[in-house]
VEXMIVO-691917 format. One record per residue (C-alpha): residue in three letters; x, y, z. Coordinates in Angstrom, 3 decimals. Example, Ala and Ser with C-alpha at 12.3 -4.5 7.8 and 13.67 -1.06 7.14 Angstrom:
<r r="ALA" c1="12.300" c2="-4.500" c3="7.800"/>
<r r="SER" c1="13.670" c2="-1.060" c3="7.140"/>
***
This chain:
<r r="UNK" c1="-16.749" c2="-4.155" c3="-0.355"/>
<r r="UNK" c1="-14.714" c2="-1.307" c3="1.338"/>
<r r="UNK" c1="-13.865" c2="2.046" c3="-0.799"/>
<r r="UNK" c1="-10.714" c2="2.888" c3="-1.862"/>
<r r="UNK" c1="-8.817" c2="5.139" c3="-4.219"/>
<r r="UNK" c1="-8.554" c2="4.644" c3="-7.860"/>
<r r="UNK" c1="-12.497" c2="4.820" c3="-8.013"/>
<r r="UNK" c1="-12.751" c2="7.447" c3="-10.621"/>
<r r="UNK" c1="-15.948" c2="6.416" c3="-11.940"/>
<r r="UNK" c1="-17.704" c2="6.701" c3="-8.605"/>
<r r="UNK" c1="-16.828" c2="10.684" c3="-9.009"/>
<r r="UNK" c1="-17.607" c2="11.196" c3="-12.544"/>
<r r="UNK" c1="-20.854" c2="9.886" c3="-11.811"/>
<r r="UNK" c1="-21.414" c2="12.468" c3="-8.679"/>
<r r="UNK" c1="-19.778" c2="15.299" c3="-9.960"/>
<r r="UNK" c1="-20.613" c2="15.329" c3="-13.626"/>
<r r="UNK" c1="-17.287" c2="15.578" c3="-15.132"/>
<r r="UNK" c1="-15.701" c2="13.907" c3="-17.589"/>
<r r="UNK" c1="-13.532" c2="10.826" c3="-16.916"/>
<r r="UNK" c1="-10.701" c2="12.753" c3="-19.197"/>
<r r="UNK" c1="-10.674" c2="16.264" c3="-16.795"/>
<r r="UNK" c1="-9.820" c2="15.179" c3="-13.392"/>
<r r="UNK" c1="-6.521" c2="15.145" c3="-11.868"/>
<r r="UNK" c1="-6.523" c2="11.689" c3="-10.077"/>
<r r="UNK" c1="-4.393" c2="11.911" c3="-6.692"/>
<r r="UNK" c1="-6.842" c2="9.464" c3="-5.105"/>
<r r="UNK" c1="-4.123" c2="6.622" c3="-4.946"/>
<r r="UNK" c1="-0.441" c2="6.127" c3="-3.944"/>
<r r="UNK" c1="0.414" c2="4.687" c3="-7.034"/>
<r r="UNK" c1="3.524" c2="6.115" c3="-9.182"/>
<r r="UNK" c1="1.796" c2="8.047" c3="-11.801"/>
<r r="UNK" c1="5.513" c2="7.658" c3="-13.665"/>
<r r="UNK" c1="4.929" c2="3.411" c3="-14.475"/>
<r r="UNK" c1="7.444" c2="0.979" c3="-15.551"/>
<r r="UNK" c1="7.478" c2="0.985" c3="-19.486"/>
<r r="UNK" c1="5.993" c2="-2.272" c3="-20.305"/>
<r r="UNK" c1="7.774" c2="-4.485" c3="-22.637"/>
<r r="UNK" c1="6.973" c2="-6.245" c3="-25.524"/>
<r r="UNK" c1="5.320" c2="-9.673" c3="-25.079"/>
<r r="UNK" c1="5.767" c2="-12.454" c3="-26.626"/>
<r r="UNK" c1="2.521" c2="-14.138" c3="-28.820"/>
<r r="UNK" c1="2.094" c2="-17.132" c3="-26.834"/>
<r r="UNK" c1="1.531" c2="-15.023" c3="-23.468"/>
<r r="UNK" c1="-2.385" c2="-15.355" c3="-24.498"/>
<r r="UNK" c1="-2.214" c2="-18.543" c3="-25.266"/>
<r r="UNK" c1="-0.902" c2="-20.971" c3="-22.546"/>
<r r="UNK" c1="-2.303" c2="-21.377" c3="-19.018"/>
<r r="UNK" c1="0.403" c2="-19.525" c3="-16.537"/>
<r r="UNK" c1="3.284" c2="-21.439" c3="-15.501"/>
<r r="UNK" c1="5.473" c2="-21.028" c3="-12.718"/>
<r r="UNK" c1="8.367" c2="-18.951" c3="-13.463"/>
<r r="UNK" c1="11.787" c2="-19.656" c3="-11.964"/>
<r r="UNK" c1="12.880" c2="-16.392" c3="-13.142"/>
<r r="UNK" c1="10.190" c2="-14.599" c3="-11.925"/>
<r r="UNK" c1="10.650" c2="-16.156" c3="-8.384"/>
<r r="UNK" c1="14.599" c2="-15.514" c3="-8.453"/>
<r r="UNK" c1="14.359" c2="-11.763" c3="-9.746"/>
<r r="UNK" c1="11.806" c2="-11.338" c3="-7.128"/>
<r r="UNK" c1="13.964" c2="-12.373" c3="-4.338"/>
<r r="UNK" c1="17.149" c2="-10.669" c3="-5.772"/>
<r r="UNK" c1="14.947" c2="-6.881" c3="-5.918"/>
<r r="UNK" c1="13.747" c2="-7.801" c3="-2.322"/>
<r r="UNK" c1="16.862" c2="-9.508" c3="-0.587"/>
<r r="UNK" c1="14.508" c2="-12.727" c3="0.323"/>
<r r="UNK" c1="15.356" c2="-16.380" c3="0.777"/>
<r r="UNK" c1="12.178" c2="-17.135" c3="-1.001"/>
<r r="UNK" c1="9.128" c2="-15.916" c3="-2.423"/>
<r r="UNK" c1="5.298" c2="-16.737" c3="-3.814"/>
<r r="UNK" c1="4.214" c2="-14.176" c3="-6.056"/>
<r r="UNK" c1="0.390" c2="-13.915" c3="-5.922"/>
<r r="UNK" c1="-2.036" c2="-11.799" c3="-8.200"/>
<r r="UNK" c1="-1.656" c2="-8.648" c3="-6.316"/>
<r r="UNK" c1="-0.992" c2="-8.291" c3="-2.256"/>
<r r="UNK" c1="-4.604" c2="-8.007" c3="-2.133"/>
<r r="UNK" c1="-4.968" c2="-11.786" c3="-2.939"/>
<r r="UNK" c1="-2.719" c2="-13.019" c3="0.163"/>
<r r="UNK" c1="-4.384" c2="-10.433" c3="2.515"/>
<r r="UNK" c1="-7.712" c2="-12.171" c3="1.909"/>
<r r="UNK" c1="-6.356" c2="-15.502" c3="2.240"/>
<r r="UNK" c1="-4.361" c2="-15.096" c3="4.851"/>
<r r="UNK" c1="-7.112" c2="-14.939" c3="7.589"/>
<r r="UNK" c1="-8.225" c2="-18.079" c3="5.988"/>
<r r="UNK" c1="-5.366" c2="-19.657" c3="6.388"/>
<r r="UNK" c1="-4.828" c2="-19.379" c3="10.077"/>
<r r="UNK" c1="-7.936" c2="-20.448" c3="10.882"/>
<r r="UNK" c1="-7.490" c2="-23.499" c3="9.122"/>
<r r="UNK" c1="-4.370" c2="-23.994" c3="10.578"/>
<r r="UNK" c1="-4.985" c2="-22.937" c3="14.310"/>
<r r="UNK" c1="-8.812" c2="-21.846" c3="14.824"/>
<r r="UNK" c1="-9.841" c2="-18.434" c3="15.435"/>
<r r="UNK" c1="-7.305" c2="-15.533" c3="16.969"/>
<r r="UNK" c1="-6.260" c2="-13.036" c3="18.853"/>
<r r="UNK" c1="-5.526" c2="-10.458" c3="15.836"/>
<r r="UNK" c1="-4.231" c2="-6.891" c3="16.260"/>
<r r="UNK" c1="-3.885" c2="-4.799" c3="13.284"/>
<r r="UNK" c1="-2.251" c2="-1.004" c3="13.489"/>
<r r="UNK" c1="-4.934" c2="1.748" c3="12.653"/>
<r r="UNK" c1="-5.348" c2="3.592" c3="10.861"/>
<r r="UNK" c1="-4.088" c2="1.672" c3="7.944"/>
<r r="UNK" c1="-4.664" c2="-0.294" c3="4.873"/>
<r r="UNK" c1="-8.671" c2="-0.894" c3="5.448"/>
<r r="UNK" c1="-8.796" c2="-4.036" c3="3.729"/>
<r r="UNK" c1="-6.269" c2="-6.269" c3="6.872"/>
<r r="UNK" c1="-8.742" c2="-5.314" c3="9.405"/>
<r r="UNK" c1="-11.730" c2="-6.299" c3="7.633"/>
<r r="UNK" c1="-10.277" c2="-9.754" c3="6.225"/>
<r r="UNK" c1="-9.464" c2="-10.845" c3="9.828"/>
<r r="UNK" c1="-13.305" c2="-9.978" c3="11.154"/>
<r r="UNK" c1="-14.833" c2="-11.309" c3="8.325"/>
<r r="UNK" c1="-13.034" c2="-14.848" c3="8.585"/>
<r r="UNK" c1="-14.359" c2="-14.631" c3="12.256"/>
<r r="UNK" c1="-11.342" c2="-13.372" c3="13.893"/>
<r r="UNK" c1="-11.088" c2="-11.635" c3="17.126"/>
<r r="UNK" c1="-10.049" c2="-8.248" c3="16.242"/>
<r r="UNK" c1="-8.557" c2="-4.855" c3="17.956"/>
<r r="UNK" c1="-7.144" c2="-1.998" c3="16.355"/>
<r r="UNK" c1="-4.436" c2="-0.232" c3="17.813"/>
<r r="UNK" c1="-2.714" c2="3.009" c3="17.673"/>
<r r="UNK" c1="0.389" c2="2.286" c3="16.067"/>
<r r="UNK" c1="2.195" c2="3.916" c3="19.441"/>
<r r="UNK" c1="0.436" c2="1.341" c3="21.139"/>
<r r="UNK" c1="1.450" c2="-1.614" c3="19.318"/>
<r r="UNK" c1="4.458" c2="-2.815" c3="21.548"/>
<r r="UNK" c1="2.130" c2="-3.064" c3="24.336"/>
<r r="UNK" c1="0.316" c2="-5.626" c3="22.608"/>
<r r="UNK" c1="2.798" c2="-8.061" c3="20.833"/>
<r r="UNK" c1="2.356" c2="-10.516" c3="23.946"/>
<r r="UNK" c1="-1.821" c2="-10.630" c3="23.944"/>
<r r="UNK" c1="-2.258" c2="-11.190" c3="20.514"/>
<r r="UNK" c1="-1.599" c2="-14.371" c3="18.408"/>
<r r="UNK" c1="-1.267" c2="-12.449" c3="15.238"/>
<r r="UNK" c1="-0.238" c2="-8.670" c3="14.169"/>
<r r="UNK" c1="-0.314" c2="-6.853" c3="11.172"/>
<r r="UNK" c1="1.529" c2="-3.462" c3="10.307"/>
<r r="UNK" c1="1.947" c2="-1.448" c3="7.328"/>
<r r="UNK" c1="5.730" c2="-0.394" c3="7.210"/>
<r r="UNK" c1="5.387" c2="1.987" c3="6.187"/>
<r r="UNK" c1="2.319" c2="2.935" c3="6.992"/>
<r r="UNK" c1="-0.764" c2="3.905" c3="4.829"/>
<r r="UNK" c1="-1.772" c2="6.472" c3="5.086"/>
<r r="UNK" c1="0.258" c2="8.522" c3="7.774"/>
<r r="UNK" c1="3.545" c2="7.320" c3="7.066"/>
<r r="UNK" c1="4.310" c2="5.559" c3="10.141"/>
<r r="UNK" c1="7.529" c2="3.580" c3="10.000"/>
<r r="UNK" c1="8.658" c2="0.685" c3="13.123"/>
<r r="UNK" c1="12.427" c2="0.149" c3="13.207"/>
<r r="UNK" c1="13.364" c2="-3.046" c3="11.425"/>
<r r="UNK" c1="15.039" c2="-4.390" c3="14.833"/>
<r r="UNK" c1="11.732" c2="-3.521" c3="16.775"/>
<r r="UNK" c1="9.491" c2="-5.589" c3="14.143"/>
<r r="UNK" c1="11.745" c2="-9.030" c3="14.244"/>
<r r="UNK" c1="11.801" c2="-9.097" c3="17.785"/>
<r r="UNK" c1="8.032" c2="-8.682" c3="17.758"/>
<r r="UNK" c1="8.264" c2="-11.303" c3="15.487"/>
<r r="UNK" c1="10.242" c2="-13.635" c3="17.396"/>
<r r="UNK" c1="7.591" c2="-12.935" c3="20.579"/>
<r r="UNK" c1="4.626" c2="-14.025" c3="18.628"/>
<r r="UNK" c1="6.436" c2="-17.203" c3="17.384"/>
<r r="UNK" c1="7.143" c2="-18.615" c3="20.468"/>
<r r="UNK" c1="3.384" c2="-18.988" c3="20.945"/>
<r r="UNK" c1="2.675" c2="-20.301" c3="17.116"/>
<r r="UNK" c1="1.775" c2="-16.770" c3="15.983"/>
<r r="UNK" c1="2.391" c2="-14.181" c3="13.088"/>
<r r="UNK" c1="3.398" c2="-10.976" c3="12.411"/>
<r r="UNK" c1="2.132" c2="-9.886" c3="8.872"/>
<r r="UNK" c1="4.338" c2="-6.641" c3="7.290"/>
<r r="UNK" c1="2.822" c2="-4.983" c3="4.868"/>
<r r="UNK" c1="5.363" c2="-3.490" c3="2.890"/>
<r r="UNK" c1="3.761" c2="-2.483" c3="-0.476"/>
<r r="UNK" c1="5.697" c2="1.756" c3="0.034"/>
<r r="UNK" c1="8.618" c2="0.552" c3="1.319"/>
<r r="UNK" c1="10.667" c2="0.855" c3="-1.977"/>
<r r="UNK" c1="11.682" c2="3.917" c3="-1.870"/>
<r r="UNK" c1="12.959" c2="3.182" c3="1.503"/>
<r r="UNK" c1="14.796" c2="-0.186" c3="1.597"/>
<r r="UNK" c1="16.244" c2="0.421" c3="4.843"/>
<r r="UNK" c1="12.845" c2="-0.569" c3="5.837"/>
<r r="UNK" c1="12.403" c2="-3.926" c3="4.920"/>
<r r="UNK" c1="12.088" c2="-7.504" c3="6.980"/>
<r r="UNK" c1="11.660" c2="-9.285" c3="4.239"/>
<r r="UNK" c1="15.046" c2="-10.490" c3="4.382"/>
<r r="UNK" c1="14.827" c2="-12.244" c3="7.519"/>
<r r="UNK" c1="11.307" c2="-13.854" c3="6.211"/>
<r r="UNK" c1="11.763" c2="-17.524" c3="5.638"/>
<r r="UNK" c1="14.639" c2="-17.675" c3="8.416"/>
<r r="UNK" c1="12.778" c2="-16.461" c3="10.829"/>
<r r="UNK" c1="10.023" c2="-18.139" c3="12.632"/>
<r r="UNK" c1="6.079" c2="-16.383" c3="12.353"/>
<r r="UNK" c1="7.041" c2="-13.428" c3="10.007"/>
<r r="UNK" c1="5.438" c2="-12.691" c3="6.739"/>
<r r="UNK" c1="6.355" c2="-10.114" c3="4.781"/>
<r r="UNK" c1="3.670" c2="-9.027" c3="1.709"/>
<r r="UNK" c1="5.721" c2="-7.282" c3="-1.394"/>
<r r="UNK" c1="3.405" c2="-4.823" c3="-3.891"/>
<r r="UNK" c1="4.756" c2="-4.298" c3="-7.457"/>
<r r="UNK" c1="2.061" c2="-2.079" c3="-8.158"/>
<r r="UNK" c1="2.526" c2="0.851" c3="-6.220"/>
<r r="UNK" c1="6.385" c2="1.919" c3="-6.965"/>
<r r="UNK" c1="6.569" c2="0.407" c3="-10.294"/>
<r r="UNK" c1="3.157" c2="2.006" c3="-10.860"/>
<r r="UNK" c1="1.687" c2="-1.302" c3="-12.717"/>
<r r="UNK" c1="-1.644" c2="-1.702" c3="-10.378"/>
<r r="UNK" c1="-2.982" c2="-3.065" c3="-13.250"/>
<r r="UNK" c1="-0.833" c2="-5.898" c3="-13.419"/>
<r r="UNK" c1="-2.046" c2="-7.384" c3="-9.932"/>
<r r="UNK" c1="1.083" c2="-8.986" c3="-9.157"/>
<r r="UNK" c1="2.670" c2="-9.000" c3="-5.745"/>
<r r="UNK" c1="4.849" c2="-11.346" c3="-3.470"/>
<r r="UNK" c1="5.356" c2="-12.981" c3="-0.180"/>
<r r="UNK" c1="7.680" c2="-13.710" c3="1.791"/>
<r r="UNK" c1="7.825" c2="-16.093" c3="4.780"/>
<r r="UNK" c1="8.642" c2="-19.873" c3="5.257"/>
<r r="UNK" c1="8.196" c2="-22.580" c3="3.389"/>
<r r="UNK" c1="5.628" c2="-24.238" c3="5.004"/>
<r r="UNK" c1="3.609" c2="-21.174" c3="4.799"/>
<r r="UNK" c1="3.808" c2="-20.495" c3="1.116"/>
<r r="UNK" c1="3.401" c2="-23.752" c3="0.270"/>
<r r="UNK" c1="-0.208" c2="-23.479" c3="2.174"/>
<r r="UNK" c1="-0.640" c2="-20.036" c3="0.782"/>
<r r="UNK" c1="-0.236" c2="-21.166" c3="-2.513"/>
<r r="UNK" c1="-2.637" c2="-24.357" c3="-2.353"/>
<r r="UNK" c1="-4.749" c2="-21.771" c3="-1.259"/>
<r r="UNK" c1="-4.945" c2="-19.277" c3="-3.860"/>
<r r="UNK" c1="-5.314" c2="-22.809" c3="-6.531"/>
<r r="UNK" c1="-3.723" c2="-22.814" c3="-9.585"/>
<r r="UNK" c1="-2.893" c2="-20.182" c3="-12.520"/>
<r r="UNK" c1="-3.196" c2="-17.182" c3="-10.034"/>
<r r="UNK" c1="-0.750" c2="-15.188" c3="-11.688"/>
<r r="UNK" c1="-0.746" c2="-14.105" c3="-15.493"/>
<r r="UNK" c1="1.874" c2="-14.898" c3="-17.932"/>
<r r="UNK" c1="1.927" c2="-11.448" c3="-18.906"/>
<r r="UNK" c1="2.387" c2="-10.353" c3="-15.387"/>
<r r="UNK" c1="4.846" c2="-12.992" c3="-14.977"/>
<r r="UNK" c1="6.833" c2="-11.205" c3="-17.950"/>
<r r="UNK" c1="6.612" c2="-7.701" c3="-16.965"/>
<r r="UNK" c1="7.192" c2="-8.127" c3="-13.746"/>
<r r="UNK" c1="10.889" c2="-9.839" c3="-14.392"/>
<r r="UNK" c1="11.809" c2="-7.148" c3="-16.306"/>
<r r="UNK" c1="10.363" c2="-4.683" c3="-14.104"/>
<r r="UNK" c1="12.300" c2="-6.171" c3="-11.063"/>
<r r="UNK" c1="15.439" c2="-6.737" c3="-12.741"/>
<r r="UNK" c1="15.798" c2="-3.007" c3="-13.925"/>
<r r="UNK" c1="18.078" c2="-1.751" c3="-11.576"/>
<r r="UNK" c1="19.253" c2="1.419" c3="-13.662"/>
<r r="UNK" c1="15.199" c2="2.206" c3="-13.516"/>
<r r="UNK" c1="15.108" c2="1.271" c3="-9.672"/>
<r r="UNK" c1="17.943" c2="3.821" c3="-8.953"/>
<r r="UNK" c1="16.645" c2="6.961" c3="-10.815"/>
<r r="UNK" c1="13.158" c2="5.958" c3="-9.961"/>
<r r="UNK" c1="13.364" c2="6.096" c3="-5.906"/>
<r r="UNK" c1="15.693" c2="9.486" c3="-6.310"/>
<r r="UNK" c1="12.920" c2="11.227" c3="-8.235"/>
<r r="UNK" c1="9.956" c2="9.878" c3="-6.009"/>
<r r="UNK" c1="11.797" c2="10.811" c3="-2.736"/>
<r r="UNK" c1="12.393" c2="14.401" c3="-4.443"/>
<r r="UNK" c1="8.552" c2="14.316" c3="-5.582"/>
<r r="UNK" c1="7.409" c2="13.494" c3="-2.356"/>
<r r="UNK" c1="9.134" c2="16.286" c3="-0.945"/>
<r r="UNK" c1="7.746" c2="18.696" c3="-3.059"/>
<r r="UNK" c1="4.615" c2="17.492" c3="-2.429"/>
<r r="UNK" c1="4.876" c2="17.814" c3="1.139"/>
<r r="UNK" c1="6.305" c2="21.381" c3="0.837"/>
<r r="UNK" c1="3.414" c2="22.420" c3="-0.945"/>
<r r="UNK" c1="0.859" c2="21.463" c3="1.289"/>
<r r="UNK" c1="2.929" c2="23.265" c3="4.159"/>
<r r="UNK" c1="2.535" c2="26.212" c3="2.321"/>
<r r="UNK" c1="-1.024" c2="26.336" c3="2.220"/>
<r r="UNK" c1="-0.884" c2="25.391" c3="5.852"/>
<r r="UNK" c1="-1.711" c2="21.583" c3="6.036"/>
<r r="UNK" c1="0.717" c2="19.401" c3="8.327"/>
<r r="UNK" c1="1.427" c2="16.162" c3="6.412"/>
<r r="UNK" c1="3.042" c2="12.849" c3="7.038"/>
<r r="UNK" c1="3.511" c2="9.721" c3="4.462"/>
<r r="UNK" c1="5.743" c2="8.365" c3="2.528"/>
<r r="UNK" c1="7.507" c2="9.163" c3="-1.025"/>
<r r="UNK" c1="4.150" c2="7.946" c3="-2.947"/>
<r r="UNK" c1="1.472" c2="10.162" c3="-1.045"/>
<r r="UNK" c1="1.112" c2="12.592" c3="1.733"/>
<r r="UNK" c1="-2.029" c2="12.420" c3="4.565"/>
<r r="UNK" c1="-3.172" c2="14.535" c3="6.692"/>
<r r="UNK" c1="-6.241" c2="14.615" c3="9.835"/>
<r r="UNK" c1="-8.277" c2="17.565" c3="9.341"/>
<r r="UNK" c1="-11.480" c2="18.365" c3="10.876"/>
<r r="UNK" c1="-13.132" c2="19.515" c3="7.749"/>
<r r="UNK" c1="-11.545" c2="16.715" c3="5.794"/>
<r r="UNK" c1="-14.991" c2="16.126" c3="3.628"/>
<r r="UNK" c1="-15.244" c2="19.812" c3="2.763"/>
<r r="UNK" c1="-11.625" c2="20.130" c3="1.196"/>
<r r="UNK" c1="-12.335" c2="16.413" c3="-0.482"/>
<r r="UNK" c1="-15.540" c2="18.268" c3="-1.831"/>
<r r="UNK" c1="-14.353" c2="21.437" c3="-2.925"/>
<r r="UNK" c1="-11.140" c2="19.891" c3="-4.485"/>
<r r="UNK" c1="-13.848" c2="17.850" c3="-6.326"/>
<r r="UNK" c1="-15.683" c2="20.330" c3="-7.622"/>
<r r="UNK" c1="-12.960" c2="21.422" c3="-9.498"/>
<r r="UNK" c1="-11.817" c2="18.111" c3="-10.807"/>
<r r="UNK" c1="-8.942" c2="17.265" c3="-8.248"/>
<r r="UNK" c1="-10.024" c2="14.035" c3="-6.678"/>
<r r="UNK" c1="-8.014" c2="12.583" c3="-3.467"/>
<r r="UNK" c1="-8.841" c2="9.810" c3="-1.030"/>
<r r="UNK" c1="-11.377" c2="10.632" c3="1.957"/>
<r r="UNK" c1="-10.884" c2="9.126" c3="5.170"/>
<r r="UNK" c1="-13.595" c2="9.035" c3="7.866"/>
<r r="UNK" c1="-12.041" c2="6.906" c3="10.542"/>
<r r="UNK" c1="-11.299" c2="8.679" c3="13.755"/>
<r r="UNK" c1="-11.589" c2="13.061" c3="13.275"/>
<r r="UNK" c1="-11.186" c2="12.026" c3="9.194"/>
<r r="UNK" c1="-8.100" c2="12.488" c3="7.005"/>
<r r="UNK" c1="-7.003" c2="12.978" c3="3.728"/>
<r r="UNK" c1="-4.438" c2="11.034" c3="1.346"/>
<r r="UNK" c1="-3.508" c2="12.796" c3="-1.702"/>
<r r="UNK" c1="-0.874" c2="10.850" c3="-4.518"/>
<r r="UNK" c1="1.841" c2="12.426" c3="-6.675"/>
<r r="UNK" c1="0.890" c2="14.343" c3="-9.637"/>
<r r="UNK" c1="1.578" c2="13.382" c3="-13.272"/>
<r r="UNK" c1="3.439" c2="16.482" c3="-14.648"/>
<r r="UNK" c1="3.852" c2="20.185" c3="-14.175"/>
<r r="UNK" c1="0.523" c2="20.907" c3="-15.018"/>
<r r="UNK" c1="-0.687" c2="18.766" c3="-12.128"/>
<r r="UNK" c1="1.248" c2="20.156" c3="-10.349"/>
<r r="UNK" c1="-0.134" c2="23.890" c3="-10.931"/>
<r r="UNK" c1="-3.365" c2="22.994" c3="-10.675"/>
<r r="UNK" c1="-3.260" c2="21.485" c3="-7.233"/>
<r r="UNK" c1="-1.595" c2="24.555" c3="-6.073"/>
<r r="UNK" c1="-3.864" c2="26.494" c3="-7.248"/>
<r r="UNK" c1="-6.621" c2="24.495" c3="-5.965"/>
<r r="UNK" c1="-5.291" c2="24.464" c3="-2.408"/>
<r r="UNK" c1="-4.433" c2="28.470" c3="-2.726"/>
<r r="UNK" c1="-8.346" c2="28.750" c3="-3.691"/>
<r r="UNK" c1="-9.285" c2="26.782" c3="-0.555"/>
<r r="UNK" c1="-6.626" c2="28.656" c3="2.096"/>
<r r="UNK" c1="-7.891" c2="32.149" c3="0.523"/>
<r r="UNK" c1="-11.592" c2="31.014" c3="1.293"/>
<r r="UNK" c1="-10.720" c2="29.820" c3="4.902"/>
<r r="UNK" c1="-9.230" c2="32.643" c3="5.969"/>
<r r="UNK" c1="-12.341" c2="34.992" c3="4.378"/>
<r r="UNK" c1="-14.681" c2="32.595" c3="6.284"/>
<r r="UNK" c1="-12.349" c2="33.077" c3="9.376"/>
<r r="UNK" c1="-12.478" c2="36.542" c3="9.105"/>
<r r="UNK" c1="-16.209" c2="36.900" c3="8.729"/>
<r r="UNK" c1="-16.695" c2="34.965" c3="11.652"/>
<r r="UNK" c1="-14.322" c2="37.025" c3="13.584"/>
***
């Protein structure tokens, strides 16, 4: 399986410290979640039905005609690939990069034909592909394609029978964003819906998608039955219809995000993201992940291309203060090795 962030235990184990001492940016996830309400006895005791008013809160939060939740985006990314070659053989499949590691690597393994692309060099490829997948935005740099641009893409690929696939598990701090309205009315687009990264519920592996009927109703025969938990199915209404939450939630992330930016400008590191997380390419990108390691402060690594780095929001204050400090430590010691060498 590919690495990704939220593997704490995989640094405990290499740097010694203990689970309860490290400042975990590694993810995108709001460290502020959703309180979780009460639930009700029988939750553990029935198999999972389909929920009506999970389905129609779902579509209200998003603005979409219709919607499948599924245990997590993750689940619909793996079966996706699956899908289409069931349905039309193996194909053509762009996917932007870099991005979300786990769309290119479903769509090899089911024995796709795969090409990554810069995302400035995705329009050139809309017609010679039979299926595209984007992150809007994108993680980890941020990237963002206009909402105009992506359903005419959209409309290109359906003409021949194919996809577009929008990822758009950050995009609720920025609505203005989303496509998911125009999934289900419009031909070959499929938009894929995260609760777990804004409402900060990972755990709860519930997510949603968005595209016609035909294609959930595959989708879901699919995934099989019982794929979402009753207790997800309960938290998750509440979660979506919490529109007082929603509101003060996106103003202090986009604020957060901002700060977070900031500080990393200060110690001279040029980020890009979204309101969740900030990443940045940097040539020595395994020597900060190390040092910031070392000292309990434990971001995502990225080796693809010159390498990059993706760090999360902190909790609180004290985060906060300790990441400055961390990355004041590092600057100090850059410009003493600079120095030296000079």
């Amino acid at each position: 399986m590919l690495e990704h962030g939220g593997n704490l235990n995989d640094a405990v184990a290499h740097y010694g410290i203990a689970r309860g001492d490290w400042l975990d940016l590694s993810t995108g996830i709001n460290p502020q979640a959703y309180p979780v309400v009460s639930l009700p006895p029988d939750v553990w005791q029935r198999l999972p039905e389909s929920s009506a008013e999970l389905i129609a809160a779902a579509c209200a939060y998003y603005g979409a005609a219709q919607m499948l939740p599924v245990a997590g985006t993750q689940a619909a990314i793996q079966a996706l690939p699956q899908l289409r070659l069931r349905h039309s053989g193996v194909a053509q499949v762009v996917v932007a990069a870099p991005a979300y590691a786990e769309h290119a690597h479903r769509w090899a393994q089911a024995g796709h034909q795969l090409q990554e692309t810069r995302y400035a060099d995705l329009a050139a490829m809309v017609d010679h592909c039979d299926v595209m997948v984007v992150c809007n935005p994108n993680n980890p740099t941020g990237a963002r394609v206009a909402p105009a641009t992506l359903r005419d893409w959209a409309q290109r690929l359906a003409q021949r029978g194919g996809w577009l696939v929008v990822d758009e598990a950050f995009a609720d701090t920025m609505p203005e964003l989303s496509v998911a309205g125009a999934a289900g009315v419009q031909d070959g687009l499929i938009v894929l819906r995260s609760v777990g990264k804004f409402f900060g519920l990972a755990g709860l592996r519930l997510g949603f998608v968005a595209a016609q009927a035909s294609v959930l109703t595959a989708l879901q025969e699919c995934l099989g039955p019982w794929s979402v938990s009753t207790a997800a199915q309960h938290i998750g209404t509440a979660a979506l219809r919490d529109l007082g939450w929603h509101r003060a939630m996106r103003a202090r992330l986009l604020a957060e995000g901002a700060r977070l930016h900031d500080l990393l400008a200060e110690h001279g590191i040029h980020a890009s993201g979204s309101a969740l997380y900030q990443w940045w390419s940097q040539p020595q990108a395994a020597e900060l992940h190390d040092w910031l390691a070392r000292q309990g402060i434990w971001l995502r690594l990225f080796t693809h291309g010159s390498g990059g780095i993706r760090s999360g929001l902190p909790p609180d204050e004290a985060g906060w203060q300790r990441l400055r400090l961390a990355l004041q430590g590092w600057h100090q010691q850059q410009t003493r090795h600079a120095g030296s060498r000079a």
